[in-house]
N, CA, C and O atoms as CSV, one atom per row, in Angstrom:
chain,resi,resn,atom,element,x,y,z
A,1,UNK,N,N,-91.638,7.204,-0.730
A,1,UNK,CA,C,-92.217,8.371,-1.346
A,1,UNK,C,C,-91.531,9.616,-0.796
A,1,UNK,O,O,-91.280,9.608,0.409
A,2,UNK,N,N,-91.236,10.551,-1.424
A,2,UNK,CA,C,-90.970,11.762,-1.206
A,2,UNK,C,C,-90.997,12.482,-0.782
A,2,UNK,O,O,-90.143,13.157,-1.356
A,3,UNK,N,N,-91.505,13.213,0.177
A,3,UNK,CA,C,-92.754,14.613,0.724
A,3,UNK,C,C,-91.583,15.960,0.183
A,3,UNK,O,O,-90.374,16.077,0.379
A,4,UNK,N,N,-92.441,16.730,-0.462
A,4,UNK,CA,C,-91.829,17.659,-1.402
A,4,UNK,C,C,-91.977,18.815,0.182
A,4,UNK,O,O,-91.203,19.772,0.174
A,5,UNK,N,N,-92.747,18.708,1.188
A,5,UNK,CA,C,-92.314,19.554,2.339
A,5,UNK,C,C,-91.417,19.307,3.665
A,5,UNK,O,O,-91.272,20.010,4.665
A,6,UNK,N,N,-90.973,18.288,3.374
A,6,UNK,CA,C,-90.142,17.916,4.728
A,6,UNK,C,C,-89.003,18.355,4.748
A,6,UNK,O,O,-88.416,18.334,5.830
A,7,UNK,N,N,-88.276,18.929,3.482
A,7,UNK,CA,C,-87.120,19.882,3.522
A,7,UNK,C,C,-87.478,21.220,4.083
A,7,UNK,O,O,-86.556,21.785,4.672
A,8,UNK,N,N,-88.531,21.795,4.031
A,8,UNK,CA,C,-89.338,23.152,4.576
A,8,UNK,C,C,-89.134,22.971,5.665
A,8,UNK,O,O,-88.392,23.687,6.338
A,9,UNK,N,N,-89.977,21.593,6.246
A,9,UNK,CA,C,-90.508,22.125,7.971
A,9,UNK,C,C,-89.290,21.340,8.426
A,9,UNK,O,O,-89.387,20.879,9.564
A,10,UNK,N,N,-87.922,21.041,7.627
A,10,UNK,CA,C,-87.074,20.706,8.351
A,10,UNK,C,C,-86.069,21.310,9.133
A,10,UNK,O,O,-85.234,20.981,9.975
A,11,UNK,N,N,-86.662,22.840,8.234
A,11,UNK,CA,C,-85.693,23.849,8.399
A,11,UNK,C,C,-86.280,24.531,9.969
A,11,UNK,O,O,-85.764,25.190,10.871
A,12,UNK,N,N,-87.390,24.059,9.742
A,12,UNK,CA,C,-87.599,25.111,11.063
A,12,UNK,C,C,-87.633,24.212,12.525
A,12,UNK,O,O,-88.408,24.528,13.427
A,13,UNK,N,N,-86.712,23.078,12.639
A,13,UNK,CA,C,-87.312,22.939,13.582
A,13,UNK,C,C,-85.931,23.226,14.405
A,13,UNK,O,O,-85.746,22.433,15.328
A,14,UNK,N,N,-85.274,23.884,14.287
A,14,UNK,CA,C,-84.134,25.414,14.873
A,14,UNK,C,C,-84.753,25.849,15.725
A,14,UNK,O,O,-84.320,25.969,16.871
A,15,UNK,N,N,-86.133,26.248,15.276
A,15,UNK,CA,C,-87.138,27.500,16.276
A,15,UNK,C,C,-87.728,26.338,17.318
A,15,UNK,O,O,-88.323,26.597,18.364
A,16,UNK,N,N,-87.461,25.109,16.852
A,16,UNK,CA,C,-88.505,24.132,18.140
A,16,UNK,C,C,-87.300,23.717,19.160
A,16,UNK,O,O,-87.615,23.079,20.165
A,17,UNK,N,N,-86.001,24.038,18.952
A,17,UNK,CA,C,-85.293,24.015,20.583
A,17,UNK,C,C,-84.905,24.959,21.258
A,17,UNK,O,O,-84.315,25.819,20.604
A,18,UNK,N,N,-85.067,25.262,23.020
A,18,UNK,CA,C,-84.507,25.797,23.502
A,18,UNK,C,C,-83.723,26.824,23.280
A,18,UNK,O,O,-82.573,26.511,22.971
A,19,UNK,N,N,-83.929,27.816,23.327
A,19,UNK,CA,C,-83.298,29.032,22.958
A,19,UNK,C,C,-82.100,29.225,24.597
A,19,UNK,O,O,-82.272,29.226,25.816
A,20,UNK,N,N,-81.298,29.319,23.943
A,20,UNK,CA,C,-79.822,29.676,24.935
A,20,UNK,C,C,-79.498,30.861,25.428
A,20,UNK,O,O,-78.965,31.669,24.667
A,21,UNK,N,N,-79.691,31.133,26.476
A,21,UNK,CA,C,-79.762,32.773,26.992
A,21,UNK,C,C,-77.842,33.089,26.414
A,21,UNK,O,O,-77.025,32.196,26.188
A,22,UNK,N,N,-77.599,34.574,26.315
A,22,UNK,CA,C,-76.364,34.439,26.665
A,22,UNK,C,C,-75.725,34.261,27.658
A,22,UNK,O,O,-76.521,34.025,28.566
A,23,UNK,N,N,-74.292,34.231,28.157
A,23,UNK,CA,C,-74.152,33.929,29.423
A,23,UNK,C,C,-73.780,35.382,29.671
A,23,UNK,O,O,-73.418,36.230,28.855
A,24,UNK,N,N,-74.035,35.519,31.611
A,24,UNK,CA,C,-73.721,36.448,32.446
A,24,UNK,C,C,-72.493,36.854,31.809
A,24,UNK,O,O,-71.764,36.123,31.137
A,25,UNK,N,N,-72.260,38.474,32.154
A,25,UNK,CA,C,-71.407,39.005,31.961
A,25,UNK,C,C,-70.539,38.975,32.907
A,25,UNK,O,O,-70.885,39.197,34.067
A,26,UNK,N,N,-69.219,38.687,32.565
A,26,UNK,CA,C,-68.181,38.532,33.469
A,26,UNK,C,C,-66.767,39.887,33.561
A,26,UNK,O,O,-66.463,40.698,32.686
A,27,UNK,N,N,-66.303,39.744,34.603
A,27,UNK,CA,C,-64.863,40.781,34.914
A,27,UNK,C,C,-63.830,40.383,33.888
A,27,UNK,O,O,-63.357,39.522,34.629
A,28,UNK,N,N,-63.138,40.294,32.887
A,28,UNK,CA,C,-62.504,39.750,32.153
A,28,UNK,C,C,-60.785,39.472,32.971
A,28,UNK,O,O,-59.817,38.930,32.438
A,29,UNK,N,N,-60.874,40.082,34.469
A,29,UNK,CA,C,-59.663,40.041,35.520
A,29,UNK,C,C,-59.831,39.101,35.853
A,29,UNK,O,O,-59.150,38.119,35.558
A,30,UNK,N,N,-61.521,39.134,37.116
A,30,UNK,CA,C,-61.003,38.428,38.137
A,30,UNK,C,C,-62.300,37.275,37.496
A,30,UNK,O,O,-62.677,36.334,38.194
A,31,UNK,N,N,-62.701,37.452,36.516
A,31,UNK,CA,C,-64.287,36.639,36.662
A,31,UNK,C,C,-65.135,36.519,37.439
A,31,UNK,O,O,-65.533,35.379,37.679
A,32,UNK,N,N,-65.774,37.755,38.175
A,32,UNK,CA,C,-66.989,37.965,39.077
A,32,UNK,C,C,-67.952,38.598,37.985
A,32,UNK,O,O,-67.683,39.487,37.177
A,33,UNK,N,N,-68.923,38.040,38.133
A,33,UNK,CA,C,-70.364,38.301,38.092
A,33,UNK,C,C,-70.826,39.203,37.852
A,33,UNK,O,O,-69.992,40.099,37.975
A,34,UNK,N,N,-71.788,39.588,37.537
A,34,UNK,CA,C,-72.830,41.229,37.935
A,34,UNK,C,C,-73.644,40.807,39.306
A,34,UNK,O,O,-73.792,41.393,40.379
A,35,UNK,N,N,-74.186,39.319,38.722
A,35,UNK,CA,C,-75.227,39.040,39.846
A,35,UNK,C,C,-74.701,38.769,40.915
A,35,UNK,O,O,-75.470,38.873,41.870
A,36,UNK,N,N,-73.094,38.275,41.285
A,36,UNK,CA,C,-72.259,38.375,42.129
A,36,UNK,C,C,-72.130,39.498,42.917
A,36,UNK,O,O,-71.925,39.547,44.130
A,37,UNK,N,N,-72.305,40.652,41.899
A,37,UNK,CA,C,-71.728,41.990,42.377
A,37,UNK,C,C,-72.715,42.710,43.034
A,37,UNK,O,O,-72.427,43.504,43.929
A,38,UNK,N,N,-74.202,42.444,42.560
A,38,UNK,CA,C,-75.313,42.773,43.142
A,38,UNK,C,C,-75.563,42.254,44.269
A,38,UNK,O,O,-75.858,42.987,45.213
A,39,UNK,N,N,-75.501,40.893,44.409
A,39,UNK,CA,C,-75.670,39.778,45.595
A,39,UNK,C,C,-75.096,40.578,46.553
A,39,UNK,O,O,-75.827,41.059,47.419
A,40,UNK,N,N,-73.561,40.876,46.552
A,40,UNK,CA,C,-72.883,40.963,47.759
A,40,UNK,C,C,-72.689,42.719,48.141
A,40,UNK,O,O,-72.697,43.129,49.302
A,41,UNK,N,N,-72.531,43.566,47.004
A,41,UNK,CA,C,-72.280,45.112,47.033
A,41,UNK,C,C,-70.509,44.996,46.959
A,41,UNK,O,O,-69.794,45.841,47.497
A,42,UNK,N,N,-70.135,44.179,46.439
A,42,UNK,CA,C,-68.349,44.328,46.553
A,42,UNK,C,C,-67.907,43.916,44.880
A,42,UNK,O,O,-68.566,43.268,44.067
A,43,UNK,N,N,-67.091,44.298,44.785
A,43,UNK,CA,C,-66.514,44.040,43.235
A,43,UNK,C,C,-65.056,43.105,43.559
A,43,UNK,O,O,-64.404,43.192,44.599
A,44,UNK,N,N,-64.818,42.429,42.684
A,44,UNK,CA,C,-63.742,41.570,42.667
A,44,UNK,C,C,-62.382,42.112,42.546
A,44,UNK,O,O,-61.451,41.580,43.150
A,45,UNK,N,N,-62.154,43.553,41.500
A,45,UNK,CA,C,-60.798,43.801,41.291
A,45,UNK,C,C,-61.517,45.410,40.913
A,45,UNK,O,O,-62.640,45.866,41.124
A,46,UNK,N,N,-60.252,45.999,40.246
A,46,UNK,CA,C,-60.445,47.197,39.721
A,46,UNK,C,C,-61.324,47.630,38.558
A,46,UNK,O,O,-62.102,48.553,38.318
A,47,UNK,N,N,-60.629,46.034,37.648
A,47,UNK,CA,C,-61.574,46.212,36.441
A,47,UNK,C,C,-62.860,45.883,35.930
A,47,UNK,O,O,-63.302,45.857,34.781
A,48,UNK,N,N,-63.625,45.505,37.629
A,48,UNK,CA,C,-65.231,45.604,37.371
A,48,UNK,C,C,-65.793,46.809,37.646
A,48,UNK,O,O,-67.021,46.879,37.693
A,49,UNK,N,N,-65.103,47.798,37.843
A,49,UNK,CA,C,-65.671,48.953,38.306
A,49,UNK,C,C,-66.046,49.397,36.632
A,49,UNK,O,O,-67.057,49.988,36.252
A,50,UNK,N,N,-64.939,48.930,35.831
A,50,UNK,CA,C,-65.464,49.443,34.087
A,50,UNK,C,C,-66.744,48.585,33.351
A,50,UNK,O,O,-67.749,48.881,32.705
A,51,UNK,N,N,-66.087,47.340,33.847
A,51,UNK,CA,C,-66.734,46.379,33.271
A,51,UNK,C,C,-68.257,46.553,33.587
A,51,UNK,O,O,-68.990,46.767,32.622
A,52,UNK,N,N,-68.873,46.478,34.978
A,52,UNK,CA,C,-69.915,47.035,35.285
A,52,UNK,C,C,-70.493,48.056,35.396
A,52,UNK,O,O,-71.564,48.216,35.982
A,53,UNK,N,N,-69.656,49.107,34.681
A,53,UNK,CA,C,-69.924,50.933,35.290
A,53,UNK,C,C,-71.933,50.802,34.804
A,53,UNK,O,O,-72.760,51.109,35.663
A,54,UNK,N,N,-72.247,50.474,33.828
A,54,UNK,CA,C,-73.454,51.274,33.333
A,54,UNK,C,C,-74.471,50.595,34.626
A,54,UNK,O,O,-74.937,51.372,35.459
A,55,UNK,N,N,-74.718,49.340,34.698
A,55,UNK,CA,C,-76.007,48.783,35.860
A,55,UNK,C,C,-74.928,49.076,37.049
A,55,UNK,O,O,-75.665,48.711,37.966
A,56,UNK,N,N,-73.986,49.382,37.566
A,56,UNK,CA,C,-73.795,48.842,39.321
A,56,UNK,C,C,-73.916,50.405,39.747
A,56,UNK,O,O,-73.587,50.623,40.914
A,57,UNK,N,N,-74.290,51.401,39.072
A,57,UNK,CA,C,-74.974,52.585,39.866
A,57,UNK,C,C,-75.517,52.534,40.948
A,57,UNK,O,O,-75.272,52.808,42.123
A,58,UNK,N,N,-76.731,51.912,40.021
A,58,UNK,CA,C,-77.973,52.050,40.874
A,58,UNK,C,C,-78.199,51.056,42.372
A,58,UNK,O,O,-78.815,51.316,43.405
A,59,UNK,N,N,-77.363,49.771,41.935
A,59,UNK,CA,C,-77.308,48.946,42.936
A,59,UNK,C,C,-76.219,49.379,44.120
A,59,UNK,O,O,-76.324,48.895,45.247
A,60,UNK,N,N,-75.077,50.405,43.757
A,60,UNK,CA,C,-74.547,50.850,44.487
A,60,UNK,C,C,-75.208,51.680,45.822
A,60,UNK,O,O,-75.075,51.571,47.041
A,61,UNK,N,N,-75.995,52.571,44.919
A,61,UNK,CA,C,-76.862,53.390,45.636
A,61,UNK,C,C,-78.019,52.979,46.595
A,61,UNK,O,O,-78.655,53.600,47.447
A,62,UNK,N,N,-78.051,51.745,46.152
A,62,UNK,CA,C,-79.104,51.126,47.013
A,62,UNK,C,C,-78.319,50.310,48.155
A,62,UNK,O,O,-78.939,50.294,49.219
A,63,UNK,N,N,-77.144,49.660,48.165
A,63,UNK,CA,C,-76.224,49.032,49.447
A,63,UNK,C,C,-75.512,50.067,49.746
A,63,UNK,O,O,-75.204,50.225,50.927
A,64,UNK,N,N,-75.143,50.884,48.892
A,64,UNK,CA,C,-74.007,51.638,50.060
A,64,UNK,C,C,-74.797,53.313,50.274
A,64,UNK,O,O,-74.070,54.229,50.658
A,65,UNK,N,N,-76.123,53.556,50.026
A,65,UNK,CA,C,-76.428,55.174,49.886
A,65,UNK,C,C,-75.928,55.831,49.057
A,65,UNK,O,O,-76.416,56.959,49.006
A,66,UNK,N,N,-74.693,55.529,47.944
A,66,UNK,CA,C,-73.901,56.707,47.250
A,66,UNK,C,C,-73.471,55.862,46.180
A,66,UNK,O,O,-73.681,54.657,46.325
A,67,UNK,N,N,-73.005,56.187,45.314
A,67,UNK,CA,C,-72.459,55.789,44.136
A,67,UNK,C,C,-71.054,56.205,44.171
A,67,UNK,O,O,-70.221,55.563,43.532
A,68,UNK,N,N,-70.681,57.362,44.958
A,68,UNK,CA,C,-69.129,57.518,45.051
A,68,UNK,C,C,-68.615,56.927,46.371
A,68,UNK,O,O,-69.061,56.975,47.518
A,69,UNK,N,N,-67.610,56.397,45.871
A,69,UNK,CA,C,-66.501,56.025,47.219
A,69,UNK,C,C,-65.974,57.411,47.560
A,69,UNK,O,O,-65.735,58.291,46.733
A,70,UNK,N,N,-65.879,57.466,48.386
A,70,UNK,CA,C,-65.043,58.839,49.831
A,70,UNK,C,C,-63.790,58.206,50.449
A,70,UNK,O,O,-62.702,58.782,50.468
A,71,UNK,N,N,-64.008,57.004,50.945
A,71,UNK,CA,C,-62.410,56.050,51.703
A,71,UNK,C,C,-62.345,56.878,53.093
A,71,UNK,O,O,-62.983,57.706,53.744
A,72,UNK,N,N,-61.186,56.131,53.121
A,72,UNK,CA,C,-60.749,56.660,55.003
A,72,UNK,C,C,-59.351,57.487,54.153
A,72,UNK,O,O,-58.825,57.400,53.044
A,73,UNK,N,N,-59.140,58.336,55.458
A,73,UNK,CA,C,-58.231,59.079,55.444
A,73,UNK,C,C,-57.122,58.107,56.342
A,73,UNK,O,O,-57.342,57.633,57.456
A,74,UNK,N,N,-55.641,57.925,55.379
A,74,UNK,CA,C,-54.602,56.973,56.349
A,74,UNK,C,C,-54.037,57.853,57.660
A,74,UNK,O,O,-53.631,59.010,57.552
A,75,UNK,N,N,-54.079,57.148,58.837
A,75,UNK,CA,C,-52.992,58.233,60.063
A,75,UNK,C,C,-51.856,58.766,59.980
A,75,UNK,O,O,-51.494,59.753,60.620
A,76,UNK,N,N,-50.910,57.866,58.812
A,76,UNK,CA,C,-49.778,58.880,58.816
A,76,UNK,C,C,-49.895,60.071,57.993
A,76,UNK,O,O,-49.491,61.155,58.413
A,77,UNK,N,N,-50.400,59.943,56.898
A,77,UNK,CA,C,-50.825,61.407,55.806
A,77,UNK,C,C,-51.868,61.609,56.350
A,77,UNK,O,O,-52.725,61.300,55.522
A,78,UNK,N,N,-52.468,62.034,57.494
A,78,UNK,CA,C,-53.763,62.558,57.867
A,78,UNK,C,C,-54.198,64.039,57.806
A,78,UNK,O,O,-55.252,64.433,57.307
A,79,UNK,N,N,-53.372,64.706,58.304
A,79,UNK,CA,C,-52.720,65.977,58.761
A,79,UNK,C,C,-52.856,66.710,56.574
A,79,UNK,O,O,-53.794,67.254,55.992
A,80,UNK,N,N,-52.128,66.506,56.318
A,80,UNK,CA,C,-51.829,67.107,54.824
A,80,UNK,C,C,-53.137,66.835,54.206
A,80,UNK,O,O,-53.684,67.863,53.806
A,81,UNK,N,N,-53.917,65.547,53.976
A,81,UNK,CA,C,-54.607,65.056,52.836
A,81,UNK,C,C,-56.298,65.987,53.995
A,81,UNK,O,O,-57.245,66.596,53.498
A,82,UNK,N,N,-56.141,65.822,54.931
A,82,UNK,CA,C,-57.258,66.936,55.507
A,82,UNK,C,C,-57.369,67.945,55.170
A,82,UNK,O,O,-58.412,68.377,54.680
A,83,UNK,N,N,-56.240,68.661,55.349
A,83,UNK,CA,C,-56.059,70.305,54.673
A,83,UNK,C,C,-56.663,69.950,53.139
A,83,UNK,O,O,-57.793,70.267,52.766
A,84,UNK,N,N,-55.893,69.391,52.513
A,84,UNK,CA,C,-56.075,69.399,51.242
A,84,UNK,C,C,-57.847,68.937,51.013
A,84,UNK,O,O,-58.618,69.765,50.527
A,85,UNK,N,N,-58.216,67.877,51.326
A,85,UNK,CA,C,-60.133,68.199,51.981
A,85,UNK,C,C,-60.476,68.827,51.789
A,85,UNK,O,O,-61.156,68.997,50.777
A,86,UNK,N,N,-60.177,69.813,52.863
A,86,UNK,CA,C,-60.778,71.097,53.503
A,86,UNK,C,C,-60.822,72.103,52.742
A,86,UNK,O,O,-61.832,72.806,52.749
A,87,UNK,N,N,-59.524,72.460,51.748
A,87,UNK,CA,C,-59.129,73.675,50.901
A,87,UNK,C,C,-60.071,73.461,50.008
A,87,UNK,O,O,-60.969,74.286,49.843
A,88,UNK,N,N,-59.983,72.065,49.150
A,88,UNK,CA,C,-61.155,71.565,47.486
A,88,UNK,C,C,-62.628,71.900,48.508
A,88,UNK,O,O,-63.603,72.252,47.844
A,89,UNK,N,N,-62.787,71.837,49.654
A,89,UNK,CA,C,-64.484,71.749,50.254
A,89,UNK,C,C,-64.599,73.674,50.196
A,89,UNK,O,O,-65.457,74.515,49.930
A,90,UNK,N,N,-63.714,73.651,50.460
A,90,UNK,CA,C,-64.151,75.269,50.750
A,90,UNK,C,C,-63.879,75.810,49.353
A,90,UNK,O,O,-64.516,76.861,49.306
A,91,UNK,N,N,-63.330,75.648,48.331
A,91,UNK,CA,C,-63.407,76.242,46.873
A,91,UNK,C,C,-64.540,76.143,46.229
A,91,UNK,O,O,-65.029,77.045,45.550
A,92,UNK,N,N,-65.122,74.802,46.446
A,92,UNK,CA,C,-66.537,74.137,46.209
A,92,UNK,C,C,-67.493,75.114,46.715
A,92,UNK,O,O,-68.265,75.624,45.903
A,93,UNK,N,N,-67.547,75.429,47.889
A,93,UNK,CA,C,-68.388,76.451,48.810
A,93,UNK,C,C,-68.385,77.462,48.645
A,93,UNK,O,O,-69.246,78.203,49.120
A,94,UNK,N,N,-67.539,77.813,48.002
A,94,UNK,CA,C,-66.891,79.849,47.544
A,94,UNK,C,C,-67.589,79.397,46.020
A,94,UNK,O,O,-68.195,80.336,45.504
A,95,UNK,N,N,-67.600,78.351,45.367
A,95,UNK,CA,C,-68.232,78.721,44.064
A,95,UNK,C,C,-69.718,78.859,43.993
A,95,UNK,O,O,-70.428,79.654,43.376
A,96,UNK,N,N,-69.990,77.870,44.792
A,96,UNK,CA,C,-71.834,77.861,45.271
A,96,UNK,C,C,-72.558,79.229,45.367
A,96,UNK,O,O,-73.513,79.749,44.791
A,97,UNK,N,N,-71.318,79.738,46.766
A,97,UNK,CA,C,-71.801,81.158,47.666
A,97,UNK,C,C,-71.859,82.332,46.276
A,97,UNK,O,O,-72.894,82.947,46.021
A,98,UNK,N,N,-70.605,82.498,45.487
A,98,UNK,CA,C,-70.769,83.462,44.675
A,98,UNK,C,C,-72.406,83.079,43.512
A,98,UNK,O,O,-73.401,83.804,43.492
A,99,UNK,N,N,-72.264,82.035,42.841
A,99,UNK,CA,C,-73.377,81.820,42.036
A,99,UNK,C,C,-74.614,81.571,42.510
A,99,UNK,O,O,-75.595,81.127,41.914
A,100,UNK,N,N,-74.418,82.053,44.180
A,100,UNK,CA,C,-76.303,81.936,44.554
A,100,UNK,C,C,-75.870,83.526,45.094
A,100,UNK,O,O,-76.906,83.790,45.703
A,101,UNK,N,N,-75.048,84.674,45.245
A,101,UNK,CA,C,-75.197,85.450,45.194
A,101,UNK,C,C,-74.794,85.750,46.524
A,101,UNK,O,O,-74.899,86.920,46.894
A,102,UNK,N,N,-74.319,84.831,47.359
A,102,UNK,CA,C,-74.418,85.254,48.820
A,102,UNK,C,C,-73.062,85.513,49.643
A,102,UNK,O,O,-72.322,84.779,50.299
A,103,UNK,N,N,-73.062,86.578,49.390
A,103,UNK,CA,C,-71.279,87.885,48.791
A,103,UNK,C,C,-70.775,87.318,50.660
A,103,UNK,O,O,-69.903,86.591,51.136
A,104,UNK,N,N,-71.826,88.094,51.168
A,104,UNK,CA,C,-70.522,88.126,52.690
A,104,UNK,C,C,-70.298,86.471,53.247
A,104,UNK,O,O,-69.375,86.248,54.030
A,105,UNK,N,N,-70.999,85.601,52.891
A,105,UNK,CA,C,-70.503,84.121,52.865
A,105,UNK,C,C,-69.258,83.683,51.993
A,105,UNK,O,O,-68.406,82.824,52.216
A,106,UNK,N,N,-69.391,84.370,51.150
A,106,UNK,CA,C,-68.667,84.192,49.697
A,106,UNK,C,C,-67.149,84.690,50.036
A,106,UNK,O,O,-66.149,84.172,49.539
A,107,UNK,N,N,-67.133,85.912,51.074
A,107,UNK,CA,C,-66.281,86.741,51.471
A,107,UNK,C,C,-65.717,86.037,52.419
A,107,UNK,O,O,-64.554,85.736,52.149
A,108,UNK,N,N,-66.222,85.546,53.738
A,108,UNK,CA,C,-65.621,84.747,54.563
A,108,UNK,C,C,-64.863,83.704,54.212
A,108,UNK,O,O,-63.719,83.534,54.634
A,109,UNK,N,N,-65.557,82.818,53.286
A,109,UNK,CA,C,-64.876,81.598,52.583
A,109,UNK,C,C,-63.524,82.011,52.049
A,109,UNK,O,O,-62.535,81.335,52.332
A,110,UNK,N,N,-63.390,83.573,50.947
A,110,UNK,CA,C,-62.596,83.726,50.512
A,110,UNK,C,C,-60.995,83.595,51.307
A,110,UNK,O,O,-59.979,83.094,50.826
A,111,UNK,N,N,-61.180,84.246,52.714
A,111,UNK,CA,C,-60.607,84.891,53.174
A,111,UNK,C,C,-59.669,83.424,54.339
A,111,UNK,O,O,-58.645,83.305,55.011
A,112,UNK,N,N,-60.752,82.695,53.975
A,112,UNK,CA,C,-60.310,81.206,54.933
A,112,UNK,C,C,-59.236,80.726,53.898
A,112,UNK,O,O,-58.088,80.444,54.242
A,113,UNK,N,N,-59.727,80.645,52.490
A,113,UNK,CA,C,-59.193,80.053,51.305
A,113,UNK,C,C,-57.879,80.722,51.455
A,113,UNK,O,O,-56.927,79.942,51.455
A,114,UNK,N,N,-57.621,81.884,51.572
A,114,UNK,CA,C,-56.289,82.277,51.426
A,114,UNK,C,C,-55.277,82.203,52.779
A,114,UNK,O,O,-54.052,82.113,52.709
A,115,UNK,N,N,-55.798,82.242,53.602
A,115,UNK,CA,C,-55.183,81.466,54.989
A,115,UNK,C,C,-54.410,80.844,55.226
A,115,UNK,O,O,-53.305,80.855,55.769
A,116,UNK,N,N,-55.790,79.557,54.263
A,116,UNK,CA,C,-54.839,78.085,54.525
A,116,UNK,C,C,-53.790,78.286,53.013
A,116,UNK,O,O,-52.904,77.433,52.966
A,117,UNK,N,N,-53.797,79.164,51.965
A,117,UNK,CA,C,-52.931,78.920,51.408
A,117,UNK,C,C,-51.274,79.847,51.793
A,117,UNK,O,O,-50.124,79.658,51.398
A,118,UNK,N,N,-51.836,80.774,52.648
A,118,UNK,CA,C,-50.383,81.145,52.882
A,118,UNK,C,C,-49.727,80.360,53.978
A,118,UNK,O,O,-48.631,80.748,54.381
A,119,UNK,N,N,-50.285,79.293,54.501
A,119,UNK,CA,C,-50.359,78.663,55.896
A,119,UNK,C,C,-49.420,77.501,55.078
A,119,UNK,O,O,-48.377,77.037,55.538
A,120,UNK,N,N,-50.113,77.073,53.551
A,120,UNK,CA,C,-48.661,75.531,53.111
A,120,UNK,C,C,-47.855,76.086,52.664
A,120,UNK,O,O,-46.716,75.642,52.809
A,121,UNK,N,N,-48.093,77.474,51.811
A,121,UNK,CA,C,-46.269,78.233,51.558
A,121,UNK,C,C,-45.777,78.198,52.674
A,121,UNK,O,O,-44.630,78.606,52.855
């Protein structure tokens, strides 16, 4: 005999297996993880820094305090890449001082700023 519904509920029984998560997102370089990347606070290559940019913020911020890398300064370029530091920190500081208004800070800074620039001519 026939059953005029067993083509119906044959269709659905799609919805009665296991649904398949997708899989983890991977580095398309080195093939590390997210949950890798979370686990440990280290990234595999360069190109998980893209691959993961939107979630490894926050997890950054939580293992390392910051979301930006700073690095070490190398010993043989120490000397130059300091100055150079120092000059972008204090331009930073002269823009602050003027837009909160606070002239004779603003003035000192200026006056450092031009220092060190007649100091690398």
């Amino acid at each position: 005999m026939y059953d005029l519904f067993s083509d119906f509920f044959d269709a659905f029984d799609i919805f009665s297996q296991p649904v398949k998560c997708s899989e983890e997102k991977k580095c398309p370089v080195c093939g590390r993880t997210y949950s890798e990347f979370a686990r440990t606070g280290k990234f595999g290559c360069g190109e998980c820094y893209r691959t993961f940019r939107r979630s490894a913020a926050e997890v950054l911020r939580q293992v390392h305090s910051t979301a930006e890398h700073t690095g070490k300064i190398p010993s043989k370029s120490g000397d130059a890449l300091k100055k150079k530091c120092r000059y972008e920190s204090l331009k930073a500081e002269l823009r602050d001082a003027v837009k909160n208004e606070e002239y004779e800070l603003a003035a000192k800074l200026h006056k450092e700023i031009r220092a060190m620039e007649n100091e690398i001519k």
